[in-house]
C-alpha positions as CSV (number, residue, x, y, z in Angstrom):
1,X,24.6,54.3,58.7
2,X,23.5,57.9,58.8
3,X,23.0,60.4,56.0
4,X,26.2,62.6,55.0
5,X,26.8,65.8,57.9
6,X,24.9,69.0,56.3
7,X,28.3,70.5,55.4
8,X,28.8,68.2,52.8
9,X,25.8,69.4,50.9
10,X,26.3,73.0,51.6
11,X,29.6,72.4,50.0
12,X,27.7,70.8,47.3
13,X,25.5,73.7,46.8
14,X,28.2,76.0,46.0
15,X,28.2,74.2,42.8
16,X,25.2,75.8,41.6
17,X,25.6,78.0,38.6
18,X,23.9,81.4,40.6
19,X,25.8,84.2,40.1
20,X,25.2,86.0,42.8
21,X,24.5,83.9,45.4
22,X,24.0,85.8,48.2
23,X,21.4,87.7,46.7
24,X,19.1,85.4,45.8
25,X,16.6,83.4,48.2
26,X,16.9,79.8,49.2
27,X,15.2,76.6,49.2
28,X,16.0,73.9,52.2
29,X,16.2,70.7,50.7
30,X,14.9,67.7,53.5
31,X,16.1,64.1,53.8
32,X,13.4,61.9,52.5
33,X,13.2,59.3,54.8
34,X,12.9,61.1,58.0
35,X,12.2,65.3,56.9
36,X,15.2,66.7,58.2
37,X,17.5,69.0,57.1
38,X,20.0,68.6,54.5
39,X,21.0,71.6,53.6
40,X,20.0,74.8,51.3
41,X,20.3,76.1,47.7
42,X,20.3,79.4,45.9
43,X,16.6,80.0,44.1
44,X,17.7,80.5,40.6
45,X,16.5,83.3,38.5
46,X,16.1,83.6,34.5
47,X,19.1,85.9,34.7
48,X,21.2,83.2,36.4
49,X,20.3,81.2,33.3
50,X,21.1,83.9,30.7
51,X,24.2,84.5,32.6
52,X,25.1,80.6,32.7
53,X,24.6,80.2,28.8
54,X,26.3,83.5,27.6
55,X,29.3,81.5,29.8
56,X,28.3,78.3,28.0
57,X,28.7,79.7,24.9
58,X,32.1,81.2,25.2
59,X,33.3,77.4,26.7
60,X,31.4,76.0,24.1
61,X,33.8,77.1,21.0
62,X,36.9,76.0,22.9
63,X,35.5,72.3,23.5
64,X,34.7,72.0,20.3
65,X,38.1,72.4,18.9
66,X,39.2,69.4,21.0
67,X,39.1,66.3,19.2
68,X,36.7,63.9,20.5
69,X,39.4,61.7,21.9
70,X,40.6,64.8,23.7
71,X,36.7,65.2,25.3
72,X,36.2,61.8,25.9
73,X,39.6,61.2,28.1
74,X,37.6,63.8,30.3
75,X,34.4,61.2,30.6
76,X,37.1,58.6,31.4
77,X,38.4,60.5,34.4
78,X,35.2,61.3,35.8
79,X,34.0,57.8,35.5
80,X,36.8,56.8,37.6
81,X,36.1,58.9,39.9
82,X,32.5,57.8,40.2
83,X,33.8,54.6,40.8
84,X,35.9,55.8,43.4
85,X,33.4,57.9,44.7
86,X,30.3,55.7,44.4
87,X,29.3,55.0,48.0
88,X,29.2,58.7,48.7
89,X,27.5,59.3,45.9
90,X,24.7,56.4,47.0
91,X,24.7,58.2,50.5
92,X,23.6,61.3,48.2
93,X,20.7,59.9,46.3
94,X,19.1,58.0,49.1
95,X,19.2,61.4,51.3
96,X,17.3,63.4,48.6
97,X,14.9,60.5,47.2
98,X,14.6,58.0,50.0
99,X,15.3,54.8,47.2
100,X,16.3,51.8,48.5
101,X,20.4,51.9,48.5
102,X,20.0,49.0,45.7
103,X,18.3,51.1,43.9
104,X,20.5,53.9,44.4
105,X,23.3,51.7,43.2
106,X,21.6,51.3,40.1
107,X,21.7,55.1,39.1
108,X,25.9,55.0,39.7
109,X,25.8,51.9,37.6
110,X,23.8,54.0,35.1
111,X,27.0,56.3,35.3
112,X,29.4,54.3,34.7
113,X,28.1,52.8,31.9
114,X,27.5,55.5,30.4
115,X,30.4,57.5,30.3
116,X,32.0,53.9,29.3
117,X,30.2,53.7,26.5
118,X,30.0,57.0,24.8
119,X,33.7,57.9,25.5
120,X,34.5,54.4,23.4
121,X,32.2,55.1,20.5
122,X,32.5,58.4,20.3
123,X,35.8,59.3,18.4
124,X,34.8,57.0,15.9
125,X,30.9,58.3,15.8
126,X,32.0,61.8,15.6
127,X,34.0,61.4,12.9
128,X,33.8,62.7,9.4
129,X,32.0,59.5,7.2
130,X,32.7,59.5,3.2
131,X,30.2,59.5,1.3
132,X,29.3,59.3,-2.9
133,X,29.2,62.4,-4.4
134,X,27.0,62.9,-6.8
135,X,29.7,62.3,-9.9
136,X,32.8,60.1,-9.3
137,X,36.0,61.5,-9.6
138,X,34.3,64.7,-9.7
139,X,33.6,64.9,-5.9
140,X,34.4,63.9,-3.0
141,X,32.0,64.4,0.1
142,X,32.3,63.9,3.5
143,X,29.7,64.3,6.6
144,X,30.6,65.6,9.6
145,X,28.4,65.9,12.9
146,X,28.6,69.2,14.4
147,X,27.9,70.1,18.1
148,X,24.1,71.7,18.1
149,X,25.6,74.7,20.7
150,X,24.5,74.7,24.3
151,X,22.1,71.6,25.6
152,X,19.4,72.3,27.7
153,X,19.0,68.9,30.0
154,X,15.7,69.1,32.2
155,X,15.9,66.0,34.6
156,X,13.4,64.7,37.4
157,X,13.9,64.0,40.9
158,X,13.0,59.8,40.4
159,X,16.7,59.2,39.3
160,X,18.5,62.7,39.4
161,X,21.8,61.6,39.1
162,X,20.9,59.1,36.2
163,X,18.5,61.5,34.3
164,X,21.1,64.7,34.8
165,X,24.4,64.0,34.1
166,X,23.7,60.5,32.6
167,X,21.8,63.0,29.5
168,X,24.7,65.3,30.1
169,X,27.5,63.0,29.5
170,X,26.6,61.6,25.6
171,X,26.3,66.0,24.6
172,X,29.2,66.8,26.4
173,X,30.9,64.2,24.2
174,X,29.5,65.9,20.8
175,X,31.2,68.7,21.6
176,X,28.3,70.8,22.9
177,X,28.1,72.9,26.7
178,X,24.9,72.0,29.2
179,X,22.8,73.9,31.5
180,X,21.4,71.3,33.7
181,X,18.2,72.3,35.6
182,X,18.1,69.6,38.3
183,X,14.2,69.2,39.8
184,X,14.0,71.0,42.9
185,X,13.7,68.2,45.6
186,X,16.8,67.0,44.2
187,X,19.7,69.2,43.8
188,X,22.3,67.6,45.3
189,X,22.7,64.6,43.4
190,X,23.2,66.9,40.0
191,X,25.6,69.0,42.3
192,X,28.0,66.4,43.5
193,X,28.7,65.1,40.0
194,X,29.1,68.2,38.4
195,X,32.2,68.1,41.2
196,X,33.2,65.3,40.3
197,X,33.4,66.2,36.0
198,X,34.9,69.4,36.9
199,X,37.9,67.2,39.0
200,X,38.1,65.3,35.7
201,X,38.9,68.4,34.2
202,X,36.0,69.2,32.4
203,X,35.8,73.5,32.1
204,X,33.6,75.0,34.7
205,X,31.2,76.7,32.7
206,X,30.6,74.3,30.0
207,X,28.4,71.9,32.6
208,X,26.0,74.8,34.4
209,X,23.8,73.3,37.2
210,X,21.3,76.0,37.5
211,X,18.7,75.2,41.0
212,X,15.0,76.9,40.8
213,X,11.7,76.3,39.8
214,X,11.1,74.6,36.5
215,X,8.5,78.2,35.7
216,X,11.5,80.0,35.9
217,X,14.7,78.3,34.9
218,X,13.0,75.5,33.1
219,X,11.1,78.5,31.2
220,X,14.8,80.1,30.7
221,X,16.6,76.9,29.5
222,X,13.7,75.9,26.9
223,X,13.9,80.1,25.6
224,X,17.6,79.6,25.6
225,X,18.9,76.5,24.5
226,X,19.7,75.1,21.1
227,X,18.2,71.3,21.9
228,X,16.5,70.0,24.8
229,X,16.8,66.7,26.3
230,X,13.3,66.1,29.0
231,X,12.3,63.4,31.5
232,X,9.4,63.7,33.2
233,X,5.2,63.7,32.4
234,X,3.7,63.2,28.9
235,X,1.9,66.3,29.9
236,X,4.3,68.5,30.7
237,X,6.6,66.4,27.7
238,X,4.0,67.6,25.4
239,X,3.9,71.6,26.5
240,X,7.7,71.8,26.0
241,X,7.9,70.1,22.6
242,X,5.1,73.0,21.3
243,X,7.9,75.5,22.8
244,X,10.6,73.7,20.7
245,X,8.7,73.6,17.8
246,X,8.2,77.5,17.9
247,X,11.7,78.2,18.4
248,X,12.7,75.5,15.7
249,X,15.2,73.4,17.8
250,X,15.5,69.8,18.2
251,X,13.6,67.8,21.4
252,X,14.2,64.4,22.8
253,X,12.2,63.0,25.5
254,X,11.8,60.0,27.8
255,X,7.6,60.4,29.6
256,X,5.5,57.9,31.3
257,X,5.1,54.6,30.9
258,X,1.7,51.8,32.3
259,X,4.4,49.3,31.7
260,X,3.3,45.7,31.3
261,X,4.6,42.4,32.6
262,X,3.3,38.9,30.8
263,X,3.9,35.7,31.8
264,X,2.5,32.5,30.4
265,X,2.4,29.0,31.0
266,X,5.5,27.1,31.2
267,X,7.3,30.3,32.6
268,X,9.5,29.5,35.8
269,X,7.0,31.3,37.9
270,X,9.6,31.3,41.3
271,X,12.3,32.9,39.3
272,X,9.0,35.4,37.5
273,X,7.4,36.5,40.4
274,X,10.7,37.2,42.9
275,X,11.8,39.4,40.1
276,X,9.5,40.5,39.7
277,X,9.1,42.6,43.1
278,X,12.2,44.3,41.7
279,X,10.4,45.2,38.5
280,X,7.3,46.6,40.1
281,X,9.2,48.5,43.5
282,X,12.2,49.6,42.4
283,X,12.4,53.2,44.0
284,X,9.3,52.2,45.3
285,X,7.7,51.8,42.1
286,X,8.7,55.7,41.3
287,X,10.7,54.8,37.8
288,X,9.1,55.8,34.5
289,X,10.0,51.8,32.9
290,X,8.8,49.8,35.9
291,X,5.5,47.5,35.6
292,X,2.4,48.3,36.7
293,X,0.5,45.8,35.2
294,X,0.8,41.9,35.8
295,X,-1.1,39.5,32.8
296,X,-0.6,36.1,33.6
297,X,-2.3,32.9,31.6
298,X,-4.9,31.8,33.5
299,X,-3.9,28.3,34.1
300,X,-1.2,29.7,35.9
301,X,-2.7,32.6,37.3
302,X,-3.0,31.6,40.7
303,X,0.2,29.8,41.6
304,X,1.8,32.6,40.0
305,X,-0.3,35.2,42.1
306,X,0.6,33.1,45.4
307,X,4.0,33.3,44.7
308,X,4.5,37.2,43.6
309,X,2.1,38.1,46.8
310,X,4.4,36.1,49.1
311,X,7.6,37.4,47.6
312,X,5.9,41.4,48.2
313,X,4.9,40.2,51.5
314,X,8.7,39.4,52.6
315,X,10.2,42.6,51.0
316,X,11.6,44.6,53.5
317,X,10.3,47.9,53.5
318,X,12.3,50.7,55.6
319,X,15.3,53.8,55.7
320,X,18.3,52.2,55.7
321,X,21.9,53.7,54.1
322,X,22.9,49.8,54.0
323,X,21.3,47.5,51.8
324,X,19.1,45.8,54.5
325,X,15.8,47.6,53.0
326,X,14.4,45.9,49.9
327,X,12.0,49.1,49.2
328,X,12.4,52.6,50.6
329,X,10.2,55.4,50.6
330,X,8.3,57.7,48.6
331,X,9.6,61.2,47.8
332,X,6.8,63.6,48.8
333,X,3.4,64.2,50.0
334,X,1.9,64.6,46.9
335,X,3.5,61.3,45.8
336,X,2.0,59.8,48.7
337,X,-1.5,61.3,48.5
338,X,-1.4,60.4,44.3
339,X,-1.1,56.5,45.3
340,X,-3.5,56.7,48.7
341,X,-5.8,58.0,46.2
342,X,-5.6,55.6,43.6
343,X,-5.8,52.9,46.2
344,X,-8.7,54.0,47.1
345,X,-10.1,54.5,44.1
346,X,-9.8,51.3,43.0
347,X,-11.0,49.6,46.6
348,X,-14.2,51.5,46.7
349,X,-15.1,50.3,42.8
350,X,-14.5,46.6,43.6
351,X,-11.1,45.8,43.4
352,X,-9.0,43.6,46.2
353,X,-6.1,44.1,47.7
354,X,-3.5,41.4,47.4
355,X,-0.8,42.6,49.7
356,X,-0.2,45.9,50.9
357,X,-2.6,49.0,50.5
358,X,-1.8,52.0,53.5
359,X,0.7,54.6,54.3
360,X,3.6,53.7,57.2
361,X,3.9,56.6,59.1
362,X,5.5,54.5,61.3
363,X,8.4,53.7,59.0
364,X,9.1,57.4,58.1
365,X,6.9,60.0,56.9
366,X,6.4,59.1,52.8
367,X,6.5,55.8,53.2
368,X,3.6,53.6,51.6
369,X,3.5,49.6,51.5
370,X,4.1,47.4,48.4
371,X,0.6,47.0,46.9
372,X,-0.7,44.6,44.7
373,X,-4.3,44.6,43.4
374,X,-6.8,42.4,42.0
375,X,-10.2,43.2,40.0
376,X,-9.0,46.3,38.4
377,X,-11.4,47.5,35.7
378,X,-10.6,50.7,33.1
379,X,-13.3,52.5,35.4
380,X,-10.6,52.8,38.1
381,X,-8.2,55.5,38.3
382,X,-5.0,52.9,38.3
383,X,-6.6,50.7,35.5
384,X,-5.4,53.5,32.9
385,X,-3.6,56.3,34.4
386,X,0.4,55.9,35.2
387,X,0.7,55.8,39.4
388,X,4.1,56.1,39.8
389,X,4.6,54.3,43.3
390,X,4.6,51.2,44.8
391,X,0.9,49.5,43.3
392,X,0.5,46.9,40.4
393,X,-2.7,45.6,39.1
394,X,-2.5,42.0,38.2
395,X,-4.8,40.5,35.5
396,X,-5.5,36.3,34.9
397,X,-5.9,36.1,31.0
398,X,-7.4,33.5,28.8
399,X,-4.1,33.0,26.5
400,X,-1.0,34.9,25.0
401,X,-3.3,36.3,22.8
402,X,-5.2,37.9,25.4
403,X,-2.0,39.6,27.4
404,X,-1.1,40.8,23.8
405,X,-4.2,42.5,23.3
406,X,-4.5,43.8,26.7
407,X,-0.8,44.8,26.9
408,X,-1.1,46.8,23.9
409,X,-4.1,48.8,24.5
410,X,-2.4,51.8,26.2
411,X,-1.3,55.0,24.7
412,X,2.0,54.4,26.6
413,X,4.6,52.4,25.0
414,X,7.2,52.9,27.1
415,X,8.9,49.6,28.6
416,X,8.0,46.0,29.2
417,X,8.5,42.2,30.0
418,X,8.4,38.9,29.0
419,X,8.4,35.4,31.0
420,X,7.6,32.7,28.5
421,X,8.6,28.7,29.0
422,X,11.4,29.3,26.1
423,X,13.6,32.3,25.6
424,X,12.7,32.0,21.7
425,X,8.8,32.2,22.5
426,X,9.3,35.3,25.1
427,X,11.3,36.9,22.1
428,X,8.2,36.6,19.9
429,X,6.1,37.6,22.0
430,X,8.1,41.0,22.5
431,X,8.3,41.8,19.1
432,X,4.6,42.2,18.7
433,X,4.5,44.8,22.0
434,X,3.9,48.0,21.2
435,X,7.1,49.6,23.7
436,X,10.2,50.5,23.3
437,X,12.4,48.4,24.7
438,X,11.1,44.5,26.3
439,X,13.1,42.8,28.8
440,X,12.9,38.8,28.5
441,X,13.2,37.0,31.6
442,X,13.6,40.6,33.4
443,X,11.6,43.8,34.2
444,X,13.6,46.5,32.9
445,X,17.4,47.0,34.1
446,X,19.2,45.0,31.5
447,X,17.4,46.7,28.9
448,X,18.1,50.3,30.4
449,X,21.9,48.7,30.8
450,X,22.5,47.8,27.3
451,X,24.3,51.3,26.8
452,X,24.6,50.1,23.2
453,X,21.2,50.2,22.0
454,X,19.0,52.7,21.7
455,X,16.3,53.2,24.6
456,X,12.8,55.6,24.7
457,X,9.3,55.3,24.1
458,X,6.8,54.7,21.5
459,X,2.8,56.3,21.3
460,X,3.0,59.5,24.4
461,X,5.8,57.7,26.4
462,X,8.5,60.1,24.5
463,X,10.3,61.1,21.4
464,X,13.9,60.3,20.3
465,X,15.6,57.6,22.1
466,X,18.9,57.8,24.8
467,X,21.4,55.3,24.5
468,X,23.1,53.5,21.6
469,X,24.7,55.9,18.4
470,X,21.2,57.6,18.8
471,X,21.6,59.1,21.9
472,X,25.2,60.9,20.9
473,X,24.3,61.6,17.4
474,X,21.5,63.4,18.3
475,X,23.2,66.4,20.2
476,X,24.4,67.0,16.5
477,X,24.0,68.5,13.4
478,X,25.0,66.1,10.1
479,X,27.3,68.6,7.9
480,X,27.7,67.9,4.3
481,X,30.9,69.1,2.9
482,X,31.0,68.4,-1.1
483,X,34.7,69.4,-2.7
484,X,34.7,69.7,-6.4
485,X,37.7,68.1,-8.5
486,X,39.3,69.2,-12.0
487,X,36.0,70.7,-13.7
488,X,32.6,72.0,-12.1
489,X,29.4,71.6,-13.8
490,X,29.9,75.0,-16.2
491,X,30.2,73.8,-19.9
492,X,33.9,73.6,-20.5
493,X,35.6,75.5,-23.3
494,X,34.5,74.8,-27.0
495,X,32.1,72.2,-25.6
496,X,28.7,73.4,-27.0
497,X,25.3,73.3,-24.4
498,X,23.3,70.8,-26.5
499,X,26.5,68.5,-26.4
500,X,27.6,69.0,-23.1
501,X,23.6,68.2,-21.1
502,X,23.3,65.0,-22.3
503,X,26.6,64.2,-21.9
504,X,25.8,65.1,-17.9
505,X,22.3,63.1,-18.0
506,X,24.7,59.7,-19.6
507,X,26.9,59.9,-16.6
508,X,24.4,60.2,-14.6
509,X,22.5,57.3,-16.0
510,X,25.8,55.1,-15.6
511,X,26.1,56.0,-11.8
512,X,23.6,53.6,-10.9
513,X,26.0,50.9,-11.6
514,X,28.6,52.0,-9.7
515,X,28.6,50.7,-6.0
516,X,27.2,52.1,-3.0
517,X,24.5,53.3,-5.3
C-alpha cells in the first residue's frame, strides 16, 4: 500500500493559517520511510501568528456564548468523522513519522477517545457549582469556569496528531480558540484534522494551524497566547515556562521521561517480555512514556532476558502502510545519529549488546534495529539521559527493593510498569514509584487510554496533567460570583456598631455547624 498521491497533502496544506500564502517561502515535507516527496507548506511568519490570534479572538467571544452542549455536539461530529476517516488519517501519520501503522492507529484511538470523553463531561464540568457563602441566607455563590482566551498548543512531531488536536480538543470544549503550531517535520497530520473539525462545523478561525519554525511562530504563540499547553524536551519545557511566568499566564506540559519497567518473580514472564517489545518500540521507541529501562529480580533475570531478547529478535522491523511491520522507522537524521551515538557510547564503556545495535540503511534511510543492552552503568550516555529510539537497558536486581530504589533514582517521573506474580502486589509496588501514571501488567497504553484520569509527569518530566477533569478545567478560569440577599453587611437602621459586630462575629461562630462547613 503506497503513501497518499502529493495532491492530497497539498490540499492539506491549504489549511495552514498563512495569510498570504503566496508570499511567503516553503518548506518540502519528505516521507519518512523512503525521503521522498510529500508535498510543501507555507513558512509562517510572526505576523501570520498575530494575524491568526487577532482572528481567534474575534471567534473566540462567539464560541463562548454557546453553551457547552452546543460546543461539544461539534467534538461529536468530528469524532465521527475520525472514525470514518481513520485509515486515511493512518496513511497520513505513517508518511510524515514512519511509525509502525499499529502505532499509528494508536494516535486515532487517542482521538477518539478523546473527543469522547470531554464532549460527555464537559457540559456538566463547565457548569456553574454552588457553593456556601460566607453567611446563609445572606448569600448565595456560585463558581463558574471561564474560557482563559486564545490557547497556544505547541505539539511535537513523535505523535502530531495525538499531541495537536488531542490538546486542542479538551480547550476548544472550555470555550477558548487555538493556534496550533504543529512541529515542522510534521504538518500534515495537524492539517488533515483541522479539515476534518472544520467539516464538523467547528468556525474556521477559532482552530489556527500556523506551519514555521518553533523561533518564530513558537516565539509568536508563547508572546501571544493567554495559556500554553507544551510537549516536547525538559529543556526546552523549562525555557518556555520562564516565558510564561514573565507574561503571567498559565503553562501545562508533558517532557521526557527514562521510563522504567520492573518485573519480579512470579511475574508471567511470556506474557512480560512479548509486551513488552510494544512497551519499549512503539514508534520505534520515539514516545515520551515508553520504557527504557528493564529491572528484573535476579532469580528471574535470565529466563526473563531469553525471552524479551527472542521476542525483539522476531519483531519485524520495515515500511509498510499495512500492519505487517511490528516497528518502523526513525524520523530524522539527527534521531538516528542521537541513538548510533548512544550505542556506541555505551559499547565502547563495557556494555553488551543483547539484540540489535546498527542502522538499516537497507530498510529505508532512518531506520535503526531494536536494541537491547546489557552492563549499562550511570557512566554511559543511555544509563541517565532520555534516548528517544529503539534501545533499552536491562538491569538483574537483587529484590523489589532494589528495582524500587533504582527505578526511582531519576529526575524523570514520567511513566512506568509493573509485572508482579499478583495484580494486588504490582499495585503496591506502583504506588511507591515516583511517576505519574504506572501501568500493571502493561507498558503504557492503557494508562494513556484511561481518558478519565488525569495523565503528566512528576520531578522534570512536566507540569499539569492532560486527561481526566484536569485536563478541561485547566483551559479555565474558576469565577466566583457572590449575590447578596435582603441586607449587606452595613449596620442596619437603629442597630448601634457595638451591638451589630458581635452580632456578625456570633453568626459567624455558629456557621461552623452548619454543613458543608
Amino acid at each position: 500500500m503506497p503513501a497518499p498521491d502529493a495532491g492530497v497533502f497539498e490540499r492539506l496544506g491549504a489549511f495552514a493559517a498563512i495569510d498570504d500564502p503566496a508570499a511567503r517561502s516553503r518548506k518540502t515535507i519528505a516521507e519518512t520511510f523512503t525521503g521522498n516527496v510529500l508535498g510543501s507548506v507555507p513558512v509562517g511568519t510572526a505576523d501570520d501568528v498575530t494575524v491568526a490570534f487577532a482572528k481567534a479572538r474575534a471567534a473566540q467571544a462567539r464560541w463562548a456564548a454557546c453553551t457547552p452542549a452546543e460546543r461539544a455536539a461539534v467534538l461529536t461530529r468530528y469524532r465521527e468523522l475520525v472514525v470514518a476517516n481513520r485509515e486515511f488519517l493512518m496513511d497520513v501519520v505513517q508518511a510524515e513519522t514512519g511509525k509502525a501503522r499499529w502505532a499509528a492507529q494508536e494516535e486515532v484511538m487517542g482521538l477518539m477517545f478523546a473527543a469522547r470523553y470531554f464532549a460527555k463531561v464537559a457540559p456538566k464540568l463547565l457548569g456553574s457549582q454552588s457553593v456556601p457563602g460566607a453567611f446563609p441566607v445572606l448569600n448565595r455563590a456560585a463558581v463558574t469556569p471561564q474560557p482563559k482566551g486564545v490557547v497556544g498548543v505547541i505539539a511535537p512531531w513523535n505523535y502530531p496528531m495525538l499531541l495537536s488536536i488531542g490538546d486542542s480538543i479538551p480547550a476548544l470544549l472550555a470555550g477558548n480558540a487555538v493556534v496550533v503550531k504543529p512541529d515542522s517535520q510534521t504538518p500534515y497530520s495537524a492539517l488533515a484534522n483541522a479539515e476534518l473539525l472544520y467539516r464538523a462545523g467547528l468556525p474556521r478561525d477559532l482552530l489556527a494551524v500556523v506551519t514555521g519554525p518553533g523561533t518564530v511562530v513558537g516565539t509568536a504563540i508563547v508572546d501571544n497566547c493567554d495559556y500554553l499547553m507544551f510537549t516536547g524536551s525538559s529543556d526546552t519545557g523549562r525555557a518556555l515556562a520562564q516565558q510564561c511566568g514573565a507574561r503571567l499566564i498559565g503553562f501545562s506540559a508533558e517532557l521526557g521521561g527514562k521510563n522504567p519497567m520492573i518485573v519480579t518473580k512470579g511475574a508471567n514472564l511470556t506474557k512480560a517480555a512479548k509486551a513488552a517489545v510494544r512497551a519499549c518500540f512503539s514508534n520505534a521507541g520515539q514516545l515520551c512514556i515508553s520504557i527504557e529501562r528493564l529491572y528484573v529480580e535476579q532469580s528471574v533475570a535470565a529466563e526473563f532476558t531469553e525471552k524479551f531478547v527472542a521476542a525483539v529478535r522476531a519483531a519485524k522491523l520495515g515500511a509498510a502502510y499495512d500492519y505487517s511491520a511490528d516497528i518502523g522507522s526513525l524520523i530524522s537524521e539527527s534521531q538516528l545519529e542521537t541513538v548510533s551515538k548512544h550505542v556506541a557510547d555505551a559499547t565502547a564503556k563495557g556494555a553488551e549488546i543483547l539484540a540489535g545495535g546498527k542502522a538499516r540503511p537497507d530498510l529505508g534511510p532512518l531506520f535503526f534495529e531494536p536494541t537491547v543492552l546489557s552492563k549499562v552503568t550511570d557512566e554511559m550516555t543511555c544509563g541517565r539521559e532520555e534516548t528517544f529510539g529503539p534501545l533499552v537497558s536491562i538491569y538483574p536486581v537483587a529484590d523489589v527493593e532494589e528495582a524500587i530504589e533504582l527505578a526511582n533514582d531519576t529526575e524523570y517521573g514520567l511513566n512506568a510498569s509493573v509485572w508482579a506474580a499478583s495484580k494486588s502486589e504490582g499495585e503496591k509496588i506502583a504506588q511507591r514509584l515516583h511517576a505519574g501514571t504506572v501501568c500493571v501488567d502493561e507498558g503504557y497504553a492503557p494508562a494513556w487510554g484511561t481518558t478519565a484520569a488525569p495523565m503528566g509527569g512528576m520531578g522534570i518530566s512536566g507540569v499539569g496533567r492532560r486527561h481526566g477533569p484536569d485536563g478541561l478545567l485547566k483551559f479555565t478560569e474558576p469565577q466566583t460570583v457572590v449575590v447578596t440577599r435582603f441586607l449587606n453587611l452595613d449596620t442596619p437602621p437603629l442597630v448601634p456598631q457595638d451591638k451589630w459586630q458581635p452580632f456578625l462575629m456570633a453568626v459567624a461562630r455558629m456557621i461552623r455547624f452548619l454543613p458543608g462547613r
